[in-house]
C-alpha positions in Angstrom: -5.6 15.2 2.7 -5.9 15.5 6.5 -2.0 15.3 8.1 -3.7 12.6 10.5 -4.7 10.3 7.9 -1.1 9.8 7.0 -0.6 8.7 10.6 -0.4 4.8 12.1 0.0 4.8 15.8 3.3 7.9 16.3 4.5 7.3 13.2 5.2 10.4 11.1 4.8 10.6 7.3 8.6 11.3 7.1 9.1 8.2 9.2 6.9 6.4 6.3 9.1 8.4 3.3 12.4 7.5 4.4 11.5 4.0 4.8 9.7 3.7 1.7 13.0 5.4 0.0 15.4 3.0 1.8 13.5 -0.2 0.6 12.8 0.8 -2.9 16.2 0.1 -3.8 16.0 -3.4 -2.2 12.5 -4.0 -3.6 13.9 -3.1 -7.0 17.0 -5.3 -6.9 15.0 -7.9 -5.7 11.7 -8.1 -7.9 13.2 -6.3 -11.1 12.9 -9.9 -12.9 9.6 -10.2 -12.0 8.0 -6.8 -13.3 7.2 -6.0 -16.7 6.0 -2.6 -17.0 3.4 -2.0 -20.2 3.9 -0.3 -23.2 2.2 3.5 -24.1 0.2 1.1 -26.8 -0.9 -1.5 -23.5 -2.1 1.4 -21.4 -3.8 2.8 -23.3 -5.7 -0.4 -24.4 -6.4 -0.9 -20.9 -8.5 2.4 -20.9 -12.3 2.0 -20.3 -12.3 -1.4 -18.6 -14.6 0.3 -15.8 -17.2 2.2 -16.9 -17.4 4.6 -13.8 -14.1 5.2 -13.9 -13.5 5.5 -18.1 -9.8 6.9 -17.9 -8.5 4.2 -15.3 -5.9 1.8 -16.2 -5.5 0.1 -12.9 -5.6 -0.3 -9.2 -4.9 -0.3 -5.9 -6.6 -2.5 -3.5 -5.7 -2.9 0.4 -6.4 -5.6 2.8 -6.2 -5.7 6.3 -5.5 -9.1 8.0 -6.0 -9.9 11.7 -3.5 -11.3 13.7 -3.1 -11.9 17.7 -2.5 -8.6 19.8 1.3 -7.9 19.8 3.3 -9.0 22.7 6.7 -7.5 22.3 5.7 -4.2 20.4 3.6 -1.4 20.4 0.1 -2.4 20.2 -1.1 0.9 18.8 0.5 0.4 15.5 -1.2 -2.7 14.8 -5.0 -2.0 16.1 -7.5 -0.8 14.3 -10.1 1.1 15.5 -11.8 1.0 12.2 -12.1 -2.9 12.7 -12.1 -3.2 16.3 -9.0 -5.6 15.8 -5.3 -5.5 15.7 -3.9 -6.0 12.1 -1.4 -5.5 9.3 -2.4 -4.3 5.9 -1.2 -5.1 2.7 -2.0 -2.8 -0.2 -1.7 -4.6 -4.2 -1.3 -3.1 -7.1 -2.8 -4.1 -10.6 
């Protein structure tokens, strides 16, 4: 993959790993309760739900919600040119 697509506004993708590696352990402490990971049996039940895709056994899905054009930050890291509208994005996973 292109080293630009891993870019939002002058954020680096080693910006984006050590702050993904600082919160996992919060996000873990936090939500462990709340997460049951499947079995080897569940997975592979969950095989074939989508015929174009046969071998999947889930997904991820992203969303990108508009808000008002920041005031107090950079504006750059919240527009999208894609959408012609300043956002934040939320990415799920099933």
């Amino acid at each position: 993959m292109d080293f630009a697509a891993f870019v939002i506004g002058s954020v680096t993708p080693d910006t984006h790993a050590n702050v993904i590696d600082s919160l996992l352990p919060i996000f873990n402490n936090t939500y462990v309760r709340n997460v049951q990971w499947s079995s080897a049996l569940e997975w592979g039940n969950m095989r074939g739900i989508w015929e174009d895709l046969p071998d999947a056994v889930g997904v991820i899905g992203g969303t990108s919600h508009q808000i008002y054009r920041p005031q107090t930050e950079p504006q750059a890291l919240h527009y999208s040119g894609h959408r012609h509208y300043h956002c934040i994005r939320t990415i799920v996973i099933r």
